[in-house]
Chimera marker file (.cmm) of the C-alpha trace (Angstrom):
<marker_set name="trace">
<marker id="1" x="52.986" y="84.125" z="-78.545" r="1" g="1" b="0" radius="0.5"/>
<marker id="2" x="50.956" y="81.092" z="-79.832" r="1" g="1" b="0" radius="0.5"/>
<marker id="3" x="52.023" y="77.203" z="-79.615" r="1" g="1" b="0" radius="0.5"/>
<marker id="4" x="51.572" y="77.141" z="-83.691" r="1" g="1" b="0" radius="0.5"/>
<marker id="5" x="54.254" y="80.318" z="-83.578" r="1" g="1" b="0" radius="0.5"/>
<marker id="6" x="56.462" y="78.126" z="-81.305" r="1" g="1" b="0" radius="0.5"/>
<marker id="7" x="55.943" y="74.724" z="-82.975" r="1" g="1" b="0" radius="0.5"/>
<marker id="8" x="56.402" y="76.960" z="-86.527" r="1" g="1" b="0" radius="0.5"/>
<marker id="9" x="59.846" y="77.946" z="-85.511" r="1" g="1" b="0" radius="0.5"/>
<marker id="10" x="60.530" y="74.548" z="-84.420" r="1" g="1" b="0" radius="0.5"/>
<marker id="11" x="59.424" y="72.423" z="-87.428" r="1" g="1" b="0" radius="0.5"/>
<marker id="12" x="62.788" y="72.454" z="-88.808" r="1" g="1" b="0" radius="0.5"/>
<marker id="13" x="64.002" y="70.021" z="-86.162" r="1" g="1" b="0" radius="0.5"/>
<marker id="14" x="67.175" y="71.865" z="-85.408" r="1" g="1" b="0" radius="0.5"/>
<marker id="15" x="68.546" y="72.912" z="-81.899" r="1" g="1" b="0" radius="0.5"/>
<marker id="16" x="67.334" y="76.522" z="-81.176" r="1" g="1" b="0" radius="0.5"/>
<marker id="17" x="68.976" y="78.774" z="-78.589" r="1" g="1" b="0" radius="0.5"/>
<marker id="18" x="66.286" y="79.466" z="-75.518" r="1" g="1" b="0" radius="0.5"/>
<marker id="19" x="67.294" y="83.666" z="-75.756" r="1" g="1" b="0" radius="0.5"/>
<marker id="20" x="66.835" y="83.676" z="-79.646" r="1" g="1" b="0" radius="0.5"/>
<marker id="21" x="63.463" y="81.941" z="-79.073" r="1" g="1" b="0" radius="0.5"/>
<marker id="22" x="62.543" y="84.282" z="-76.317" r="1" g="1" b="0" radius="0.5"/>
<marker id="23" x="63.295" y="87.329" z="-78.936" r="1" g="1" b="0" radius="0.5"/>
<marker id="24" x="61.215" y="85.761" z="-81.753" r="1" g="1" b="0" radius="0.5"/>
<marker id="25" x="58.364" y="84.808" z="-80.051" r="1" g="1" b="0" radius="0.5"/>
<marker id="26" x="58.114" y="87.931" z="-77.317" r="1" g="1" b="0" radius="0.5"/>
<marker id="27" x="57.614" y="85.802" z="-74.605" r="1" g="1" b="0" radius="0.5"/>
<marker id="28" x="59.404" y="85.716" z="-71.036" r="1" g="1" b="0" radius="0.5"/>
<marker id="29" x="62.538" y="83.653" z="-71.123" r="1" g="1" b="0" radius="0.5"/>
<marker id="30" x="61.207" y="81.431" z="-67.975" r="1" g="1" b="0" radius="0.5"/>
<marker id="31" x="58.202" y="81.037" z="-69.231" r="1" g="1" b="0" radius="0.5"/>
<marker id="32" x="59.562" y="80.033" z="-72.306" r="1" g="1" b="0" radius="0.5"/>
<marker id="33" x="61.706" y="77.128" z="-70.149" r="1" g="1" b="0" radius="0.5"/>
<marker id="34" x="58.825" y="76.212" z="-68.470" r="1" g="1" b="0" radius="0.5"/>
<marker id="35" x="57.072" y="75.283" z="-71.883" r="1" g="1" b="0" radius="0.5"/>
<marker id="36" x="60.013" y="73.487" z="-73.088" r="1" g="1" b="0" radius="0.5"/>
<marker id="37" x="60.717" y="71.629" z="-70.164" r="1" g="1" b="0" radius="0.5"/>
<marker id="38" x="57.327" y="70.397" z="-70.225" r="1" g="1" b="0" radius="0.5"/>
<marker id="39" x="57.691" y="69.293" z="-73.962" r="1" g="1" b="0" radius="0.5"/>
<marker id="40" x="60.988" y="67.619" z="-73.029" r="1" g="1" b="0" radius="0.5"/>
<marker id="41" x="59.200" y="65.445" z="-70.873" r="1" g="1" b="0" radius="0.5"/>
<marker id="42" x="56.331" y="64.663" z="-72.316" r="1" g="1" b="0" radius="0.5"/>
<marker id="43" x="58.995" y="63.165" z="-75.346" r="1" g="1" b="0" radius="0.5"/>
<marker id="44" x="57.511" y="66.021" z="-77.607" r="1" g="1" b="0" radius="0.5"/>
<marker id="45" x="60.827" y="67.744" z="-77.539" r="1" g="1" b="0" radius="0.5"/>
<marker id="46" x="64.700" y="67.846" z="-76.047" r="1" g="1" b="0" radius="0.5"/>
<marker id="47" x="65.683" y="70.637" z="-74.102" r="1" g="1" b="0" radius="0.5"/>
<marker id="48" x="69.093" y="70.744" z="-73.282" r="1" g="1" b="0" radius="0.5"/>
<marker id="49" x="69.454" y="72.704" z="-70.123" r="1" g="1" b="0" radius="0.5"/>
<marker id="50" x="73.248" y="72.930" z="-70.275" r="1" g="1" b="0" radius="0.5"/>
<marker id="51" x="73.014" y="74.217" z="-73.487" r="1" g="1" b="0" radius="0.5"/>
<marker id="52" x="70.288" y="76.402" z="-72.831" r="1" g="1" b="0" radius="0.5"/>
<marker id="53" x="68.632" y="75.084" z="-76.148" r="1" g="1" b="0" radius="0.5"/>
<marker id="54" x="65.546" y="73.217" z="-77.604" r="1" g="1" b="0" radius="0.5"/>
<marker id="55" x="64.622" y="70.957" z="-80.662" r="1" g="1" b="0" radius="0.5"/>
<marker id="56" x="61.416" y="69.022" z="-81.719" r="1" g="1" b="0" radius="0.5"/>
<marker id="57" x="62.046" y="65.566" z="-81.850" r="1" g="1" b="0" radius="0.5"/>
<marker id="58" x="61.933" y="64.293" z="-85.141" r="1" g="1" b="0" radius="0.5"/>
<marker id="59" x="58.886" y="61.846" z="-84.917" r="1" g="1" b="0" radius="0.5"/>
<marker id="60" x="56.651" y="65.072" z="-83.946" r="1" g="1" b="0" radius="0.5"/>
<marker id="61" x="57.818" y="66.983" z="-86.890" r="1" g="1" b="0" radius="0.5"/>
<marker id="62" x="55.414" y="64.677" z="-89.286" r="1" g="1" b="0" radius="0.5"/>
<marker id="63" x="52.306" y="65.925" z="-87.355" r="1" g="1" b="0" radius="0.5"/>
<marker id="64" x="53.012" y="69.721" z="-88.163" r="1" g="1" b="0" radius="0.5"/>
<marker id="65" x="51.584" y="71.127" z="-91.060" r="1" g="1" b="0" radius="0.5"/>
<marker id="66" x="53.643" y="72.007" z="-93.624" r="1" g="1" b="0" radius="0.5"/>
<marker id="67" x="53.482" y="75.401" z="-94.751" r="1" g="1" b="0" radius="0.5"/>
<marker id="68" x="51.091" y="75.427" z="-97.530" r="1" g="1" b="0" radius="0.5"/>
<marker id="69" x="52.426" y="76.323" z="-100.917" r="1" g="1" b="0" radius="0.5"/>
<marker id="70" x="50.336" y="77.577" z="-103.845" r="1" g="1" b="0" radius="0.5"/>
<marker id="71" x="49.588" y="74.991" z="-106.320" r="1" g="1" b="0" radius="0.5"/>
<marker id="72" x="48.592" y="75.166" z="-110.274" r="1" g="1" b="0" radius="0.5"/>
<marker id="73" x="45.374" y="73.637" z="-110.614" r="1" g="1" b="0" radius="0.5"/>
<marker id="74" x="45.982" y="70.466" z="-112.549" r="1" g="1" b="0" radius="0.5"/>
<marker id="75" x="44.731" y="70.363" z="-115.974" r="1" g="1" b="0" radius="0.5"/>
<marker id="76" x="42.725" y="66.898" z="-117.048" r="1" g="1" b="0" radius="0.5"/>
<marker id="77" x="41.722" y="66.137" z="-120.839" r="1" g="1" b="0" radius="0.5"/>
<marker id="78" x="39.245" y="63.753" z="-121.369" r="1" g="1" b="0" radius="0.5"/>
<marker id="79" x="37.748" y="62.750" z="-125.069" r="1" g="1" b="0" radius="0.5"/>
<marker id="80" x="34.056" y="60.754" z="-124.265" r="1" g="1" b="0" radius="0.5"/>
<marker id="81" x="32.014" y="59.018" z="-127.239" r="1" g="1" b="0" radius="0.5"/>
<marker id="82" x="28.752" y="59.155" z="-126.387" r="1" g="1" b="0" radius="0.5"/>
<marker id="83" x="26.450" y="56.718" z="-128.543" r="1" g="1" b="0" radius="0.5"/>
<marker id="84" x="23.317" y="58.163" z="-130.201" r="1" g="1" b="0" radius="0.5"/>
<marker id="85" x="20.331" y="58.496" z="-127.252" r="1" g="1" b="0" radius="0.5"/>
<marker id="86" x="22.569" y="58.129" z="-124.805" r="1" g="1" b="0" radius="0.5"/>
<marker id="87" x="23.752" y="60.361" z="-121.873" r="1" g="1" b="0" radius="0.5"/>
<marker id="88" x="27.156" y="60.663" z="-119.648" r="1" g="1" b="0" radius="0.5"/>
<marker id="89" x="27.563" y="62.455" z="-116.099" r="1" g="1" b="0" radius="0.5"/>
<marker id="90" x="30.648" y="64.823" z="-115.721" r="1" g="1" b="0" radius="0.5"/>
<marker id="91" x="30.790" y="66.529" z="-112.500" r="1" g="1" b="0" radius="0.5"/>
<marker id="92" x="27.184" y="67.056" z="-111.997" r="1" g="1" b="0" radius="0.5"/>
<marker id="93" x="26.395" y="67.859" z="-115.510" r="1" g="1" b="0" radius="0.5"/>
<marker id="94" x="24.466" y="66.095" z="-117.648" r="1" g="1" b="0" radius="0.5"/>
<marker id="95" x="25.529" y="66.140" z="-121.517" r="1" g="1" b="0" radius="0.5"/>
<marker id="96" x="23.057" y="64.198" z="-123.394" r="1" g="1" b="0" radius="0.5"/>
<marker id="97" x="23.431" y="62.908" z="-127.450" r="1" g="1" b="0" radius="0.5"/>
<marker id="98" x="20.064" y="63.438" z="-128.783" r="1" g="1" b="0" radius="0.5"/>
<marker id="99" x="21.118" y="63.235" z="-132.186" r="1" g="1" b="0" radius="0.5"/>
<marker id="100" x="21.204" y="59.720" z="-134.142" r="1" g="1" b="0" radius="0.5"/>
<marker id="101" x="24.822" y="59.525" z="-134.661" r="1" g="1" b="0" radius="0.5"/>
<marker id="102" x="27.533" y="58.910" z="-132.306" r="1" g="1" b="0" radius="0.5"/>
<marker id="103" x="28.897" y="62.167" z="-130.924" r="1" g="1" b="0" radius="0.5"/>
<marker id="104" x="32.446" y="62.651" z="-129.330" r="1" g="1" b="0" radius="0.5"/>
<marker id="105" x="32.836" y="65.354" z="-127.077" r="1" g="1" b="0" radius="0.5"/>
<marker id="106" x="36.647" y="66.532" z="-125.589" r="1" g="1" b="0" radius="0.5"/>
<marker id="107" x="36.629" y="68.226" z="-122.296" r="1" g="1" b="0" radius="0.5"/>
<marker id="108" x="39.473" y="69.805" z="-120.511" r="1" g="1" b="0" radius="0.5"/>
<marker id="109" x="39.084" y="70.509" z="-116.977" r="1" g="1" b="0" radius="0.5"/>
<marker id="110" x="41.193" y="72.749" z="-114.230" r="1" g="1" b="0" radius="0.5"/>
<marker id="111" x="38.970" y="71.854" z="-111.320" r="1" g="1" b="0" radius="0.5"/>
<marker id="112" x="36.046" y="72.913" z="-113.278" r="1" g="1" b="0" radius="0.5"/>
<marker id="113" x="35.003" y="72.103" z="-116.882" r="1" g="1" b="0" radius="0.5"/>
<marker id="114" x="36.691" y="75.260" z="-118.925" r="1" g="1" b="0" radius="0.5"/>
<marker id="115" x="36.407" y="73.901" z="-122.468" r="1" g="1" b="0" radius="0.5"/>
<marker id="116" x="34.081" y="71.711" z="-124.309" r="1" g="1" b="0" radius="0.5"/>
<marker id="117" x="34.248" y="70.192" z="-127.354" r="1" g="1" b="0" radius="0.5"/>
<marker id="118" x="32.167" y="68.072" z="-129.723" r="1" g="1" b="0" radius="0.5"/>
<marker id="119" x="32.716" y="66.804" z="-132.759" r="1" g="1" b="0" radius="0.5"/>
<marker id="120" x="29.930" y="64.799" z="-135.150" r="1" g="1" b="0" radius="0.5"/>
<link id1="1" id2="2" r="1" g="1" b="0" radius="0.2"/>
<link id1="2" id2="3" r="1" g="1" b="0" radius="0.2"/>
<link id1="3" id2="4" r="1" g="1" b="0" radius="0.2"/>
<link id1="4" id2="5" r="1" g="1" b="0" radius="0.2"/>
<link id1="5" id2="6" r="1" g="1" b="0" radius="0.2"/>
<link id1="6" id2="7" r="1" g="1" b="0" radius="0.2"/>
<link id1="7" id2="8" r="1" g="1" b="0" radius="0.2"/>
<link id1="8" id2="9" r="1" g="1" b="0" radius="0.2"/>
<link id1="9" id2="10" r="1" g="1" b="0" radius="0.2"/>
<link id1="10" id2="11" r="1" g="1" b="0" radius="0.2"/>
<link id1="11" id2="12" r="1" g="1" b="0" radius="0.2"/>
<link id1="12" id2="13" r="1" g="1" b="0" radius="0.2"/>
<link id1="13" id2="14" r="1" g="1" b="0" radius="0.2"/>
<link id1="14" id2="15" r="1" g="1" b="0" radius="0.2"/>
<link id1="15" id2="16" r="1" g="1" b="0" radius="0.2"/>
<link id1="16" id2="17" r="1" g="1" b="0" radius="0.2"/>
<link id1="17" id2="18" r="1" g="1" b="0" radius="0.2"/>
<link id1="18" id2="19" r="1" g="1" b="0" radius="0.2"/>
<link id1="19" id2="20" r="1" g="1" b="0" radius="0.2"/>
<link id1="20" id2="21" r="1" g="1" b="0" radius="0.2"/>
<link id1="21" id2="22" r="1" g="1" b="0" radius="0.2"/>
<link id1="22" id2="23" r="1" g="1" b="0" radius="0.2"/>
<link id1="23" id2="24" r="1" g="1" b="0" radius="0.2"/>
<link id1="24" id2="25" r="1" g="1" b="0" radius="0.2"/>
<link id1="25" id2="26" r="1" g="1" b="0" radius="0.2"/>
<link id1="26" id2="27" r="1" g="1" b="0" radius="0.2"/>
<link id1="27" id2="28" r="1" g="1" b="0" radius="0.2"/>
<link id1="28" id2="29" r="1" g="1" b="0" radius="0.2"/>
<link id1="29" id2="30" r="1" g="1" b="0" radius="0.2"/>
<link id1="30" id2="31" r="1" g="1" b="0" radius="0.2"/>
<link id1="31" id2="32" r="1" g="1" b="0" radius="0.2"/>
<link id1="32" id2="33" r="1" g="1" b="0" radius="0.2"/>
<link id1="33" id2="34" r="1" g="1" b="0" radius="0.2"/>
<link id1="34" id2="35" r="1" g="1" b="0" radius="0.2"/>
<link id1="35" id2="36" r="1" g="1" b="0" radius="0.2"/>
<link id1="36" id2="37" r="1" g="1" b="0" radius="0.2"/>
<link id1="37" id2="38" r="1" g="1" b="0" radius="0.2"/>
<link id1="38" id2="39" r="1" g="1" b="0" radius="0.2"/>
<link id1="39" id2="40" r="1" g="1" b="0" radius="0.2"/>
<link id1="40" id2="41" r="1" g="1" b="0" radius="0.2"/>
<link id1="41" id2="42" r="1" g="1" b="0" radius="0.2"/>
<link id1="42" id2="43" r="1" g="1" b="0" radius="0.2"/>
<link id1="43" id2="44" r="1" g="1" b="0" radius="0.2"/>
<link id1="44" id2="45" r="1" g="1" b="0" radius="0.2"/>
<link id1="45" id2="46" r="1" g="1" b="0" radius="0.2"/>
<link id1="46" id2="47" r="1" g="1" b="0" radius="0.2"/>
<link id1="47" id2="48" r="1" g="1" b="0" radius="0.2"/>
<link id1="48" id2="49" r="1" g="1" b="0" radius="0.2"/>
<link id1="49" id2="50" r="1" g="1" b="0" radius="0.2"/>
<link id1="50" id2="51" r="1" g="1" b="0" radius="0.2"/>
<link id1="51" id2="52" r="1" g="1" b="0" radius="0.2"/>
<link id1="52" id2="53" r="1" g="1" b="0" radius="0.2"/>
<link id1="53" id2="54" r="1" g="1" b="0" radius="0.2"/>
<link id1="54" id2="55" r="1" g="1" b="0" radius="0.2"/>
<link id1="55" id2="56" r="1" g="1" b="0" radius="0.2"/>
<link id1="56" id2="57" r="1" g="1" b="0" radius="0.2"/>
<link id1="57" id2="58" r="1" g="1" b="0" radius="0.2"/>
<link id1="58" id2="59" r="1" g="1" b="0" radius="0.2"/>
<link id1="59" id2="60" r="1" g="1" b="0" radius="0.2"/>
<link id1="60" id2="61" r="1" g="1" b="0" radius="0.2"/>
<link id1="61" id2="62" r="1" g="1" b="0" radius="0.2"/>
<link id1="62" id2="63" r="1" g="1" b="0" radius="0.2"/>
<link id1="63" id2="64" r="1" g="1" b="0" radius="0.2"/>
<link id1="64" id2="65" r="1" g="1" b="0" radius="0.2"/>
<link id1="65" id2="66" r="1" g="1" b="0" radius="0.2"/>
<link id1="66" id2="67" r="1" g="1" b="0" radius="0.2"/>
<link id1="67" id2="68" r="1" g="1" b="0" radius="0.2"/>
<link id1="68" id2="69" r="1" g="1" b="0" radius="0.2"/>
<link id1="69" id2="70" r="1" g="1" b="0" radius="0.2"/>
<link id1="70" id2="71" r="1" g="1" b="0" radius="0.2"/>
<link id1="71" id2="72" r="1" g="1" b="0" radius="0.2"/>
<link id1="72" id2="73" r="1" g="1" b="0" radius="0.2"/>
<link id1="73" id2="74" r="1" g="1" b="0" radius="0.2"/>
<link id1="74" id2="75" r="1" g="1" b="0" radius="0.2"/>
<link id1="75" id2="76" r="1" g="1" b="0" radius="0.2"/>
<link id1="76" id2="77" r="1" g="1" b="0" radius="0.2"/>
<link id1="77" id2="78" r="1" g="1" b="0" radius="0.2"/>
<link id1="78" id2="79" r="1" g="1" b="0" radius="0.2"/>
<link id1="79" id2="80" r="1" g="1" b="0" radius="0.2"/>
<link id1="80" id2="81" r="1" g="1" b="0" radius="0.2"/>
<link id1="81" id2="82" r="1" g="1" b="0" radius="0.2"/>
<link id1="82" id2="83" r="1" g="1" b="0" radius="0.2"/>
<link id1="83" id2="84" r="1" g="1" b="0" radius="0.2"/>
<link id1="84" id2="85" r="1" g="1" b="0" radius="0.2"/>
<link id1="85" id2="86" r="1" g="1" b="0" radius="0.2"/>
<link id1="86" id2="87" r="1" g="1" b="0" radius="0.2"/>
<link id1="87" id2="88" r="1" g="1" b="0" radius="0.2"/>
<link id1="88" id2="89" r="1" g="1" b="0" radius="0.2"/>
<link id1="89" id2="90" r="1" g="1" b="0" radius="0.2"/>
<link id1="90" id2="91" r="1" g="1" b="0" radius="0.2"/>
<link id1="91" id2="92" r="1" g="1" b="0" radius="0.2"/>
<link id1="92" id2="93" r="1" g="1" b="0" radius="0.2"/>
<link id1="93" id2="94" r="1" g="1" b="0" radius="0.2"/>
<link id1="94" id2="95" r="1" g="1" b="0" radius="0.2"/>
<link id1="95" id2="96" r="1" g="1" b="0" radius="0.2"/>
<link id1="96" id2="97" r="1" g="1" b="0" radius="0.2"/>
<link id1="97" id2="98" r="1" g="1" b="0" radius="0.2"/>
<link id1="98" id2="99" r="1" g="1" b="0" radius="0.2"/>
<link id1="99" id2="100" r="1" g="1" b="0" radius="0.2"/>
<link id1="100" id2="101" r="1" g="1" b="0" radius="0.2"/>
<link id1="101" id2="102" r="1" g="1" b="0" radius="0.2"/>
<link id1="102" id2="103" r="1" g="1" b="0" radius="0.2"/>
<link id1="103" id2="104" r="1" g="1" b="0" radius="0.2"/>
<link id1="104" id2="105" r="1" g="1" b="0" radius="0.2"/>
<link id1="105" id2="106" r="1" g="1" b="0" radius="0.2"/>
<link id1="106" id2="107" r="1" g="1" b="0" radius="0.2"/>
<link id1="107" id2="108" r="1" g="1" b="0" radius="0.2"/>
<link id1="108" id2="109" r="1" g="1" b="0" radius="0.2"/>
<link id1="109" id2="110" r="1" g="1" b="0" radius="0.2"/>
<link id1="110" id2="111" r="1" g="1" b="0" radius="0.2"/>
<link id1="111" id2="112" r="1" g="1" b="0" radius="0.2"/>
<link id1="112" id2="113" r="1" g="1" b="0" radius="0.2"/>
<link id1="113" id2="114" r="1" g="1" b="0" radius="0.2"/>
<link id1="114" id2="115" r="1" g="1" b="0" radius="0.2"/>
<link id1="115" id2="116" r="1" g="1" b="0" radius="0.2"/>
<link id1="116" id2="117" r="1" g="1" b="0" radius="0.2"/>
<link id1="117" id2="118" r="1" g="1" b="0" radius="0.2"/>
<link id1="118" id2="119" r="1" g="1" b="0" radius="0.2"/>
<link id1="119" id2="120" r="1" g="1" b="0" radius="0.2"/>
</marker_set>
């Protein structure tokens, strides 16, 4: 049993039953009191002895971490004009316009430059 496996159960600030908790987290049942009653008055939780249950108390429930959920990568498009004999920085790369016309480059990005475009 870890605190993030307790605290993970938890998170969803509802009242949990001491025995249940005891079963998911394979930990003593008075040991398991012990911890909440400690959380209970330290104002990190309520334990409800008559009950025999426990909830986090809402305020705490902001400082868990969420469980993380895969993200897309968010796609950017950007259109740059650079002037003749000029040069622009994009994420640590250097595109330069050595030519004597105005050049006008499109990028699209997912985290990383994936396309490039330019057009004279």
């Amino acid at each position: 049993m870890t605190l993030e496996n307790y605290f993970a159960i938890l998170r969803d600030g509802s009242w949990h039953n001491m025995n249940e908790l005891s079963d998911r987290l394979s930990m003593p049942p008075n040991r398991l009191i012990e911890l909440s009653r400690f959380l209970s008055e330290h104002g990190l939780a309520k334990y409800d002895e008559k009950e025999n249950r426990i909830r986090l108390e809402p305020k705490w429930k902001l400082l868990l971490p969420e469980e993380e959920q895969p993200t897309e990568p968010k796609t950017a498009l950007a259109t740059i004009i650079i002037p003749p004999d000029s040069s622009v920085d994009v994420q640590s790369m250097q595109i330069r316009n050595l030519s004597g016309v105005e050049l006008e480059i499109t990028l699209r990005l997912n985290g990383k430059i994936t396309e490039l475009a330019i057009k004279i």
